[in-house]
C-alpha positions in Angstrom: 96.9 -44.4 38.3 97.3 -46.6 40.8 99.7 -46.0 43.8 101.3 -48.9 45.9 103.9 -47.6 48.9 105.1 -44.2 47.0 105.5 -46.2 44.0 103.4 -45.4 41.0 102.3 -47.1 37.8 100.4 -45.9 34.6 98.4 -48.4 33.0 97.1 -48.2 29.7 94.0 -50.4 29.7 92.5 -51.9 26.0 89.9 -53.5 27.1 87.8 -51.2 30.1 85.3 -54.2 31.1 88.8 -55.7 32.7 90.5 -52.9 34.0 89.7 -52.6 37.2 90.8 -56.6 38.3 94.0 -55.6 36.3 94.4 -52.6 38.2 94.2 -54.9 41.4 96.6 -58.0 40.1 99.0 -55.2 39.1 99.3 -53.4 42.1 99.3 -56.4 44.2 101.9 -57.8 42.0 104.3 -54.7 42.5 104.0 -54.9 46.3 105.0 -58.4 46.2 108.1 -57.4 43.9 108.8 -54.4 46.2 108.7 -57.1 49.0 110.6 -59.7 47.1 113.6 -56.8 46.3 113.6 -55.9 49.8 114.2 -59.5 51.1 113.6 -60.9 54.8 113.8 -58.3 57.1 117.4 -56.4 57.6 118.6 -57.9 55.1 120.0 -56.0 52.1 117.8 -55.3 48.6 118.5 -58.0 46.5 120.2 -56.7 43.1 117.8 -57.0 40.1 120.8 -56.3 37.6 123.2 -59.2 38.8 120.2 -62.0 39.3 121.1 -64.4 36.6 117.0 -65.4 35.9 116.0 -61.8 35.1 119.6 -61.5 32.7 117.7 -62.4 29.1 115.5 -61.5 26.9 111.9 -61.4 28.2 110.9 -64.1 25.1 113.8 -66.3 26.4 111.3 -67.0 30.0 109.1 -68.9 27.6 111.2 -70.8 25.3 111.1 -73.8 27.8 107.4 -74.7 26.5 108.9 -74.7 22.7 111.6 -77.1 22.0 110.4 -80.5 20.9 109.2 -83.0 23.3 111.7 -85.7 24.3 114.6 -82.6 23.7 117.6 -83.2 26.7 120.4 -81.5 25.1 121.2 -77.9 23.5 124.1 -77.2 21.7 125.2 -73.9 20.9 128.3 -71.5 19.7 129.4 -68.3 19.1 131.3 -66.5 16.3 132.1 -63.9 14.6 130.4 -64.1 11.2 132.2 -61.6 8.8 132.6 -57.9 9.6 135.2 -54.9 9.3 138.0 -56.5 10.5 139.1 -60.2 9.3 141.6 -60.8 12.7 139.2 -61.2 15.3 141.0 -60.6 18.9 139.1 -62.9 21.9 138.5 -61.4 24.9 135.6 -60.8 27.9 134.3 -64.3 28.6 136.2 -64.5 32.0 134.7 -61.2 33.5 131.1 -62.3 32.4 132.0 -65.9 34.4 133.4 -64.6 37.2 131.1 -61.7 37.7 127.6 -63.8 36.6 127.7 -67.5 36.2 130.6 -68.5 39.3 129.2 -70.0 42.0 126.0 -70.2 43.1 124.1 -67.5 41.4 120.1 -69.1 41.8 119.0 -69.1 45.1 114.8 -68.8 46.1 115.0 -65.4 46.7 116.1 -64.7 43.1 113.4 -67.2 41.9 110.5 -65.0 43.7 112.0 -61.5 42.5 112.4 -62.9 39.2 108.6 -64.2 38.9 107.0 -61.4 40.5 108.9 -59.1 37.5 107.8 -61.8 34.8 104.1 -61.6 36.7 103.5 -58.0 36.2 105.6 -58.0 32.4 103.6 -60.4 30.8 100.3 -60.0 32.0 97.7 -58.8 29.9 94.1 -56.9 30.1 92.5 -59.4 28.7 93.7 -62.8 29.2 95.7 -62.0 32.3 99.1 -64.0 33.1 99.6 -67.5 32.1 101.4 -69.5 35.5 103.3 -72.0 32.3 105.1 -69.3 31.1 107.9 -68.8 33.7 109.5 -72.2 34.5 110.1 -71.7 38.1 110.0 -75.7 38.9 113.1 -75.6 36.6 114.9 -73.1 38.7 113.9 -74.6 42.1 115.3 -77.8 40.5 119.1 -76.2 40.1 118.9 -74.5 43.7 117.4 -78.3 45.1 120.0 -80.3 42.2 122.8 -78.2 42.1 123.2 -75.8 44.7 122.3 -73.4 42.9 125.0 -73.5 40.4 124.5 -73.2 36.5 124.7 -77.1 35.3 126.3 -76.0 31.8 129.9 -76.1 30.0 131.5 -73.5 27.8 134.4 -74.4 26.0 136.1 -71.6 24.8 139.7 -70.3 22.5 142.0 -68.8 25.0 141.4 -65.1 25.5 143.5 -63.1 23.5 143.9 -65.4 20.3 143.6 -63.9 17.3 141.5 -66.0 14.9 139.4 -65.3 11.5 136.4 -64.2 11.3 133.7 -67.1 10.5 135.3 -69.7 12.7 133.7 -70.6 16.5 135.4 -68.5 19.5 132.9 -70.7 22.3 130.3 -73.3 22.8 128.2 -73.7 26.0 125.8 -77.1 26.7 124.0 -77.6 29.3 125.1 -81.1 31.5 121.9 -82.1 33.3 119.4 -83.3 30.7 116.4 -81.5 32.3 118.3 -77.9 31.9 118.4 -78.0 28.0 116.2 -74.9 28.0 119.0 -73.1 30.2 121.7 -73.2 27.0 120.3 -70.2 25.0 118.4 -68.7 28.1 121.9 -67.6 29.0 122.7 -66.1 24.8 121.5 -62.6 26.0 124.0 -62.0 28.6 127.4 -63.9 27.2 126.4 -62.4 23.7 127.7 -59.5 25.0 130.9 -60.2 24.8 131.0 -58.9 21.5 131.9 -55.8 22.8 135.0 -56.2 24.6 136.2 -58.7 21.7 135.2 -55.9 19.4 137.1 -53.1 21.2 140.2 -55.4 21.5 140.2 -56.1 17.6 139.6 -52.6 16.7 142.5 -51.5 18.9 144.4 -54.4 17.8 143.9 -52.8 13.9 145.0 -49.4 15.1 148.3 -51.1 16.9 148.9 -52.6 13.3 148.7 -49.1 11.7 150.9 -47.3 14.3 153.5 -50.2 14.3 153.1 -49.8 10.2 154.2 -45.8 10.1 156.6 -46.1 13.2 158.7 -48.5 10.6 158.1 -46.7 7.6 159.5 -43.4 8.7 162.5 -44.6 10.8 160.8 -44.8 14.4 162.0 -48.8 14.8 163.8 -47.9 18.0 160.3 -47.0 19.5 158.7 -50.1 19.1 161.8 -52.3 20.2 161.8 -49.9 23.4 158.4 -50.5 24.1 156.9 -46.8 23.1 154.2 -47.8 20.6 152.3 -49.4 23.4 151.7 -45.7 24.6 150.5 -44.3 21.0 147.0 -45.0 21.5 145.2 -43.6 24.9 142.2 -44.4 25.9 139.9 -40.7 26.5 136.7 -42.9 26.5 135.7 -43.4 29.9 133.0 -40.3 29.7 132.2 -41.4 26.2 130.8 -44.6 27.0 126.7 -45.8 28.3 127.9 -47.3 31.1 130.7 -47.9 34.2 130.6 -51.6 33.1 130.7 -50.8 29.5 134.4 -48.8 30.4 135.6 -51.4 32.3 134.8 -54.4 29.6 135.6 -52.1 26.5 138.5 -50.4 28.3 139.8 -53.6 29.2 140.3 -54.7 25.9 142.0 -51.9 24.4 144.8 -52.7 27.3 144.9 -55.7 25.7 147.1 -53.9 23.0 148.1 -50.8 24.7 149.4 -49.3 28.0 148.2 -46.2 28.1 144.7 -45.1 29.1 142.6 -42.5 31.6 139.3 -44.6 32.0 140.3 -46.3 35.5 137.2 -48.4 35.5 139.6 -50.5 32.7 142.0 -50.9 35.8 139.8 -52.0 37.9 138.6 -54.5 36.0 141.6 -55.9 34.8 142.8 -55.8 38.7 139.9 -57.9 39.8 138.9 -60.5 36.7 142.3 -60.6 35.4 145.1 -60.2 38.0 146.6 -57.4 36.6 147.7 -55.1 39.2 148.9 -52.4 36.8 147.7 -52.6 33.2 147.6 -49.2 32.0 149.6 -46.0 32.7 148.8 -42.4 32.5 150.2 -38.9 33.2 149.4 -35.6 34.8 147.8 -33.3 32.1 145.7 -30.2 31.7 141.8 -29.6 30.3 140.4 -26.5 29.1 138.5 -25.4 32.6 142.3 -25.8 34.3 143.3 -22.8 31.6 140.8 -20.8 30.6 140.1 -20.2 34.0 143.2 -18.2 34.6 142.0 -15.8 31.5 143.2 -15.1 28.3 145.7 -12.7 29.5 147.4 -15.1 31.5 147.4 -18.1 29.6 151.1 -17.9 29.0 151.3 -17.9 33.5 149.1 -20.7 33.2 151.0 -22.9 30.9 154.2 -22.0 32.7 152.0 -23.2 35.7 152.1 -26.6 34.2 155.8 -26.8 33.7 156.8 -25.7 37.8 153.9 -28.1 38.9 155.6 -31.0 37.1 159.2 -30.5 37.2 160.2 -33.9 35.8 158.6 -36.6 33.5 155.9 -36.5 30.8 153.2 -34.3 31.1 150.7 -33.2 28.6 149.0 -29.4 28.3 146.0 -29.0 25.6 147.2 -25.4 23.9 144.1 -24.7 21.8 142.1 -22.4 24.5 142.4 -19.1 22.2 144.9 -19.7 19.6 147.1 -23.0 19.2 149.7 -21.7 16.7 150.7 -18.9 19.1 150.6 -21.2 22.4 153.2 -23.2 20.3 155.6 -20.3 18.3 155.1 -17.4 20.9 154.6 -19.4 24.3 155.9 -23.2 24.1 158.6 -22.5 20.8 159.7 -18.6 22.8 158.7 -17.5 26.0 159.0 -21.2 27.6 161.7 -22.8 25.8 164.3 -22.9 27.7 162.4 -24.2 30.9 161.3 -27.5 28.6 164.7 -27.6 26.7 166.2 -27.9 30.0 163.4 -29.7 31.8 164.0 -33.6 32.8 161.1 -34.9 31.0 158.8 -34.1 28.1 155.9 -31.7 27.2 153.3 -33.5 25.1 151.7 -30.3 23.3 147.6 -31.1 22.8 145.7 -29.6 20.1 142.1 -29.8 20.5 140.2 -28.4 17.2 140.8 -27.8 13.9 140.5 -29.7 10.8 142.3 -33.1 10.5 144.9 -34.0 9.2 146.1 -29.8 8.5 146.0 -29.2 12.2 148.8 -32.0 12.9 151.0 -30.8 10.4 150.4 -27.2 11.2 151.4 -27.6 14.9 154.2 -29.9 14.1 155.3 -27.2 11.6 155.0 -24.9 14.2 156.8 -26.4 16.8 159.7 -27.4 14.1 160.5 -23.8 13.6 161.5 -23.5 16.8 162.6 -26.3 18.3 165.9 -28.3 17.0 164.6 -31.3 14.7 166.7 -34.1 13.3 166.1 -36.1 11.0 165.4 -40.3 11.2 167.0 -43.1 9.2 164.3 -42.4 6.6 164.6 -39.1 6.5 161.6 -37.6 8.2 162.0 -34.8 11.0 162.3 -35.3 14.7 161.5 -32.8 17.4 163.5 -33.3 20.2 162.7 -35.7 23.1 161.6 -33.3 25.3 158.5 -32.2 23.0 155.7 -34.1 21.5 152.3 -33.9 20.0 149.1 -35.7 21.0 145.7 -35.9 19.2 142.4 -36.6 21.0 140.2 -34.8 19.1 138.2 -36.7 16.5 140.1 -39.9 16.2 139.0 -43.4 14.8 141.1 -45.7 13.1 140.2 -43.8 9.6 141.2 -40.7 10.8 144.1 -41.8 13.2 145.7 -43.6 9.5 145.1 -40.4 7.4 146.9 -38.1 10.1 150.0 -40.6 10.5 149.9 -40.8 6.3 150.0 -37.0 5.9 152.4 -37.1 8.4 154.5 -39.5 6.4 153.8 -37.7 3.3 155.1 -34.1 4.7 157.8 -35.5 6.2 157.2 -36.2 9.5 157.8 -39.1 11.6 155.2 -41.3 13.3 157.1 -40.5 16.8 156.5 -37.4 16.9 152.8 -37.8 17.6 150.3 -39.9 20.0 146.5 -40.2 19.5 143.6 -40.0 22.4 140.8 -41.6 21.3 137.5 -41.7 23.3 133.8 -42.7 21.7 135.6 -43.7 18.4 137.7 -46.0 20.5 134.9 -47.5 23.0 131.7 -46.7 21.5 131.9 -46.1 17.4 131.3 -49.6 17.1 128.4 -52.4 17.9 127.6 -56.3 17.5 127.6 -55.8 13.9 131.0 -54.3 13.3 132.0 -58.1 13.5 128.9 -59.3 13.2 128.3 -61.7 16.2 125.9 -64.2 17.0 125.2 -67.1 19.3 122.9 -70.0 17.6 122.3 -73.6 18.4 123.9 -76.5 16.3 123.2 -79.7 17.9 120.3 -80.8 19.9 119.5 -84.5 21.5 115.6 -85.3 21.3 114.6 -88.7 22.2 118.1 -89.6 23.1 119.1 -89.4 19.2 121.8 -86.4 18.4 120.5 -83.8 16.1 122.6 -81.3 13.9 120.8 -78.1 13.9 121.3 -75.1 11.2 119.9 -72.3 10.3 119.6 -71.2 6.6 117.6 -68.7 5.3 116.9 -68.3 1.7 116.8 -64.3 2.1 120.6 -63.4 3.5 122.8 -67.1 2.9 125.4 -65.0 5.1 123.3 -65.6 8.1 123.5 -69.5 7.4 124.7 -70.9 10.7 126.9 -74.2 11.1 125.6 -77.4 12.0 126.5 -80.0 15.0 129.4 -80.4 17.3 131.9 -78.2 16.6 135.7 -78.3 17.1 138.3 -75.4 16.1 141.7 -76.4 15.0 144.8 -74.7 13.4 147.2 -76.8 10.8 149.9 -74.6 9.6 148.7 -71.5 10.6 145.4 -71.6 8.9 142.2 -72.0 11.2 139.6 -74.1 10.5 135.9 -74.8 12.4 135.0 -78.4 11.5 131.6 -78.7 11.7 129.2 -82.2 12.2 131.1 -83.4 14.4 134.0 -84.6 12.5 136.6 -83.0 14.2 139.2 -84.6 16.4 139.1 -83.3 20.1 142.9 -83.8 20.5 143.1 -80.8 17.8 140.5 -78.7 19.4 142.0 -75.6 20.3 139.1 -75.0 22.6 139.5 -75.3 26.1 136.9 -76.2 28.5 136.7 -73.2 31.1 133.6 -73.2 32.8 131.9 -76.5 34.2 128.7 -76.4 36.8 129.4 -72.9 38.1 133.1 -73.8 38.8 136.0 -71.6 36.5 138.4 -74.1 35.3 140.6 -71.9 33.7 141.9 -68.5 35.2 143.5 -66.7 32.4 146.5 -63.8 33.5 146.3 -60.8 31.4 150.0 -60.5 30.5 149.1 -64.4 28.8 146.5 -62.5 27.1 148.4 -60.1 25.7 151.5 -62.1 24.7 148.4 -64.2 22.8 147.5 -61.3 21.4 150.5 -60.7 19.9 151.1 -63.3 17.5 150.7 -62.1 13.9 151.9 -58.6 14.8 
């Protein structure tokens, strides 16, 4: 063990005729990091999670001593290669911009962090640290060049545009011909963009089925009013990995809906997008808030809710002992009058049982007491100042069954809304829509060269080759590949150039784009 200002490191030596001048380049390597962190004096800890030369995959610091001799140019895109869901919504890119690659993001302080992590992460006990691997010179050439700005361009579909799977959503090059090595250092971190693109077109799917019910069981009125936008909300804030993850993820399901609890969605749409207000939510109860009055008070505890919010919506989860009397004996009975007469509604939560029976049990419940009418298909109504929501155990296979058994009993789709937490930001990952960033064109020797990828064991990884453009004739998209497109038909629009956004994207334009096809 070795033990370098409070800080300790375990080292599992393979070769014990070198350990002990390991031991010593370590732990003189992790005081210089410690020292690199800290910065000059008084000034604040650098962060190690925002500095954009430690953001990739370790291999990535190497790649710079592996492309052919003579190469000046890198190429690359990203797509979506097939997956669950053919419609494939666009969103992220500007928050990973803004938040990593605006501005000038390399500076020397960043440099020396960065190398005293790669120092100490690839060193070994026997043949100790190679100085070629990390390409410092490079980096000290975009502070000295560029200002530290990133000398690359992504062009990239507007956010929000709904496009088929298979087909390019961005490209990024690098413009100065001694940075061709930065182009895929930089995959790792915008390759994550597959998760707010894949929350969006998951949510997107769900908006279709909602939409889909709402119509088939007489609810029109809801959708040209507006309502639908509030059928999904986002519980998933606690059901995430991360604060970030929230935001991005949570983020994109506002793309489709209004409703939602995980604020870090807000803020995000607030600061990358300019949305001062993208989602909506509503006061409403959790178990701790009414078990801890007691069983025998429950009933005081839900009339609790009602006095505390006099007026508008607010929700109360009824499953603390036993749902079916909270909704015949308490809610149906003993409360009725207060929310017949109150000037609002009472969104009546369920939070067990098995799905779909528990829907249509509380539903059935609540109809025997409450006046229902009956839509233009048919299907029974409770009364506006009553509702149902369902948060637990919804995805978009369950959250279709429910609204089906609904349909089939009876039932209209208005009558119910669906929470949805780590189904809605976390049931899914890059190969739900199976993502991937990979080079297609190169310049070696000052010659262009299209590059693919096509391996004889899975033809659906094949990747396409050379300069891409994506265009749209007639409603049917199209990546033409080899550089035979025309760029007046590109539908890609540059929006990053040499650390500078081009573009600014609103979210409301988002979401209008995000509409089409709906």
């Amino acid at each position: 063990q070795v033990v370098t200002s409070s800080r300790s490191v375990w080292l599992s030596v393979c070769c014990e005729a070198n350990a002990s001048s390991l031991v010593l380049v370590l732990a003189s390597a992790m005081g210089n990091c410690t020292a690199a962190c800290e910065g000059a004096p008084g000034a604040m800890p650098l962060d190690s999670l925002n500095n954009i030369v430690m953001l990739t995959d370790s291999y990535k610091v190497t790649h710079h001593l592996q492309y052919p001799p003579g190469t000046t140019k890198i190429y690359s895109y990203f797509e979506s290669r097939g997956g669950a869901y053919q419609d494939v919504c666009f969103f992220g890119l500007q928050y990973f911009l803004k938040k990593y690659m605006v501005g000038q993001v390399v500076t020397p302080a960043k440099i020396k962090q960065a190398e005293e992590y790669f120092k100490i992460h690839f060193s070994h006990p026997v043949w100790g640290y190679n100085e070629q691997l990390f390409n410092r010179g490079a980096w000290e050439y975009i502070v000295s060049k560029h200002g530290g700005r990133l000398p690359v361009t992504v062009k990239a579909v507007p956010e929000g545009t709904v496009v088929p799977y298979k087909n390019v959503l961005f490209t990024l090059e690098n413009t100065d011909d001694n940075c061709f090595w930065l182009t895929n250092y930089l995959e790792t971190l915008l390759v994550q963009i597959w998760y707010p693109t894949t929350v969006c077109t998951q949510s997107r799917e769900q908006k279709k089925i909602i939409v889909k019910y709402l119509k088939e069981t007489g609810c029109s009125n809801v959708i040209s009013g507006g309502g639908h936008l509030f059928k999904l909300h986002d519980f998933g804030f606690r059901g995430v990995s991360s604060v970030e993850s929230a935001a991005i993820g949570g983020a994109g399901h506002l793309v489709n809906f209004m409703g939602t609890d995980t604020m870090a969605a807000m803020v995000c749409c607030k600061e990358y997008y300019g949305e001062p207000a993208a989602g909506f939510s509503i006061p409403a109860s959790e178990h701790s808030t009414m078990t801890s009055w007691g069983r025998e008070k429950e009933l005081d505890a839900m009339r609790n809710m009602l006095t505390q919010y006099p007026k508008g919506i607010v929700a109360c989860v009824s499953d603390s002992y036993d749902v079916f009397q909270a909704c015949e004996k308490y809610w149906g009975t003993e409360l009725k009058d207060m929310i017949t007469s109150r000037d609002g509604c009472l969104v009546v939560r369920p939070d067990s049982g098995e799905l779909p029976k528990i829907v249509i049990d509380v539903l059935e419940k609540l109809g025997s007491r409450f006046d229902v009418t009956k839509t233009s298909t048919g299907h029974k109504l409770l009364p506006p100042c009553i509702r149902v929501i369902q948060g637990d155990g919804i995805d978009i296979n369950s959250l279709e069954m429910i609204l089906k058994a609904m349909s089939d009993a009876g039932w209209a789709a208005d009558n119910l809304a669906f929470g949805s937490g780590g189904a809605l930001l976390q049931k899914l990952h890059r190969d739900t829509q199976k993502c991937a960033f990979k080079c297609s064109f190169a310049t070696v020797n000052g010659e262009g060269v299209d590059v693919v990828k096509d391996p004889i064991t899975d033809p659906g990884k094949k990747s396409k080759k050379g300069r891409l453009t994506l265009e749209c004739e007639g409603g049917v998209w199209t990546t033409v590949t080899e550089g035979k497109g025309a760029a007046s038909k590109d539908k890609m629009q540059t929006v990053f150039r040499n650390g500078e956004l081009l573009i600014e994207d609103k979210f409301a334009a988002i979401r209008e784009r995000s509409n089409v096809g709906l």
